[in-house]
C-alpha positions as CSV (number, residue, x, y, z in Angstrom):
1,X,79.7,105.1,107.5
2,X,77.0,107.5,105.6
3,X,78.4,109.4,102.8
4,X,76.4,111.9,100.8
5,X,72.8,111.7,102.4
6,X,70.5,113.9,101.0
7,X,67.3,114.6,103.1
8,X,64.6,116.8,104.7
9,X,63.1,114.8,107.7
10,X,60.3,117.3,107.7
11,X,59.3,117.4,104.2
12,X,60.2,114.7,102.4
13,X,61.6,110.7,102.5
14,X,64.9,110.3,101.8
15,X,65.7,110.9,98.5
16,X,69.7,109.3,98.4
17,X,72.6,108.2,100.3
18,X,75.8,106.0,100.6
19,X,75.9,103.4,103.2
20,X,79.1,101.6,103.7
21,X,79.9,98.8,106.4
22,X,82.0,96.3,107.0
23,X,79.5,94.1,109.4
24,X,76.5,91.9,107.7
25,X,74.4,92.2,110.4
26,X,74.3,95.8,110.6
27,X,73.9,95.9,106.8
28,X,70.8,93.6,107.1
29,X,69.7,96.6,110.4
30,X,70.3,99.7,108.2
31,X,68.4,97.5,105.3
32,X,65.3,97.0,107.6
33,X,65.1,100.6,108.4
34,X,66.4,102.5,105.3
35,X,64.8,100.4,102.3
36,X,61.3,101.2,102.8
37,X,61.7,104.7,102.7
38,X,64.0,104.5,99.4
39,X,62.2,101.4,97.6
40,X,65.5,100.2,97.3
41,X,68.2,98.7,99.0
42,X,70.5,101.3,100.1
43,X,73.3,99.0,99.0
44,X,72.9,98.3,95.9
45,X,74.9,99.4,93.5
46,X,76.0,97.7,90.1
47,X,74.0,95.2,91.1
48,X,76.4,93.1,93.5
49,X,73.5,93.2,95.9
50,X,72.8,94.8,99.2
51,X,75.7,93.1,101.8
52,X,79.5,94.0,101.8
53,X,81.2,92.1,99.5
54,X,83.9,91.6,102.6
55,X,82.0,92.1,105.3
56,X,85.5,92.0,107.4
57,X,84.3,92.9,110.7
58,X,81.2,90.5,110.9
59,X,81.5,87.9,114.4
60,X,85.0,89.6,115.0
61,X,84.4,90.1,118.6
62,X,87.9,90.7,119.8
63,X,88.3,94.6,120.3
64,X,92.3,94.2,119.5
65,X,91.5,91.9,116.4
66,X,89.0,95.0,114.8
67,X,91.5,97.1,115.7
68,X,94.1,96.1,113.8
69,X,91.2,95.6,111.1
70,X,90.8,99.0,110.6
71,X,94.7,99.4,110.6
72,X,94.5,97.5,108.0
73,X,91.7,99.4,105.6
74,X,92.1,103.0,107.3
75,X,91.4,104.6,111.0
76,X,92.1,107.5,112.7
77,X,95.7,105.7,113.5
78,X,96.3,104.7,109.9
79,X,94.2,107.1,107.5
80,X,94.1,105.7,104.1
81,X,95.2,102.1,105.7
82,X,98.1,100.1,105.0
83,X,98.7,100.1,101.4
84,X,97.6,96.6,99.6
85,X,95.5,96.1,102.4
86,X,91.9,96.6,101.4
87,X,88.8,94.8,102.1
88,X,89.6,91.9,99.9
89,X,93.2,91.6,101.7
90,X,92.0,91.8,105.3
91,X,89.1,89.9,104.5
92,X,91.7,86.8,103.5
93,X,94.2,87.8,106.3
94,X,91.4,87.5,109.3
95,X,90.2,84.6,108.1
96,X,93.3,82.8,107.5
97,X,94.2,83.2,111.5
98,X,90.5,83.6,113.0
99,X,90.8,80.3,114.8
100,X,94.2,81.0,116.8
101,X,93.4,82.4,120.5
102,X,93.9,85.9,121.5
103,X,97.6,87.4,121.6
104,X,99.0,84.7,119.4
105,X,96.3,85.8,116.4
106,X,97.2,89.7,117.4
107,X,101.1,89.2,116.6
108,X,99.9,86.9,113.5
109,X,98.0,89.9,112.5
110,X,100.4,92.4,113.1
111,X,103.3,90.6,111.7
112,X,101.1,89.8,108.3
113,X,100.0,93.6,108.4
114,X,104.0,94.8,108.4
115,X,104.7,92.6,106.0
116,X,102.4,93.3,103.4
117,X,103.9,94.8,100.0
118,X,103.8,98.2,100.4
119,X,104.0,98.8,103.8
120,X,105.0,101.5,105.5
121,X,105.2,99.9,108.8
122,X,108.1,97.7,109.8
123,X,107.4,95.9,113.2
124,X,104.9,94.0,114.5
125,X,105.7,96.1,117.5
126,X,104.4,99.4,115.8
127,X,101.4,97.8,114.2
128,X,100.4,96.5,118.1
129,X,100.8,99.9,119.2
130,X,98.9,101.7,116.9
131,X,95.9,99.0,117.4
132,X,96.1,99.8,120.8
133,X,96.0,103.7,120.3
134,X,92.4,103.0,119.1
135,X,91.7,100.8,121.9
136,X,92.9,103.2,124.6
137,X,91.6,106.2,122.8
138,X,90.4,108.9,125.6
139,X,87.0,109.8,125.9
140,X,84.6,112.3,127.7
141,X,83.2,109.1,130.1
142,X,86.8,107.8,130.2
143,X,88.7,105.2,128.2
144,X,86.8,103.2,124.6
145,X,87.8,99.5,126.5
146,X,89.2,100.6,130.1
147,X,92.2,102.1,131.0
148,X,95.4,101.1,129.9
149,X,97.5,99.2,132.7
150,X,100.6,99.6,130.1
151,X,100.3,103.7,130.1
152,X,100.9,103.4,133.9
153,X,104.1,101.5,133.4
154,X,104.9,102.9,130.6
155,X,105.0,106.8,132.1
156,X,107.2,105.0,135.6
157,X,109.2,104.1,133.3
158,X,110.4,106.8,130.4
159,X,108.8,109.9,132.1
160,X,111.5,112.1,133.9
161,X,111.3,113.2,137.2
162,X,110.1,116.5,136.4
163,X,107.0,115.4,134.7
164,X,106.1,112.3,137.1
């Protein structure tokens, strides 16, 4: 995300801007480009250096696993995120499960995600479907990771016949 850039291509270099992320290697991309025409690393600040300190989403390759990442810190699903789950939280909670396969680190996820203090969610259930809201999202050239084969069922089977 780029927060508060302040520039004239035309003119002049970059003269500031906030660069957050939550991936290490496109921290070390954005650094490559971005800190020669600043002098500085466009992460620094307070001196804690130019990389997330929880760079959360870094080798998460599983599109439902950053999903339910960004339930966790904030998304279009969740704005704000799930209270008590920042970076530092989710940072802890991905790598406590990383090495389980697929759907049985999803409900591990989810079920830590509900249960964390101040949640507002209270199934597992919920947090999977809001995951998946992002996954399925619609877009201009169709669907962000194909179309979902549980909409289908999911229409034949609460949709009335007027709307089928």
């Amino acid at each position: 995300m780029v927060k508060d850039v302040k520039l004239n291509v035309r003119k002049e270099p970059i003269k500031s801007c906030k660069l957050y992320t939550g991936q290490e290697t496109v921290a070390n991309l954005i650094e490559a480009i971005i800190r020669p025409k600043l002098d500085r690393s466009p992460f620094e600040k307070e001196g804690k250096g130019r990389v997330p300190d929880y760079p959360i989403f870094s080798g998460v390759k599983d599109p439902m696993v950053r999903a339910l990442l960004a339930v966790c810190i904030g998304c279009d699903a969740v704005p704000g995120g799930v209270k008590g789950m920042g970076p530092k939280a989710t940072s802890e909670l991905i790598s406590r499960y990383n090495a389980l396969p697929g759907p049985i680190l999803h409900n591990k996820l989810a079920d830590d995600i509900r249960n964390a203090k101040n949640a507002v969610i209270s199934e597992g259930e919920a947090v999977l479907c809001l995951a998946k809201s992002l996954l399925y999202e619609k877009t201009n050239n169709g669907y962000m990771y194909g179309a979902p084969d549980e909409l289908e069922r999911f229409i034949e089977n609460f949709a009335d016949e007027k709307t089928v």
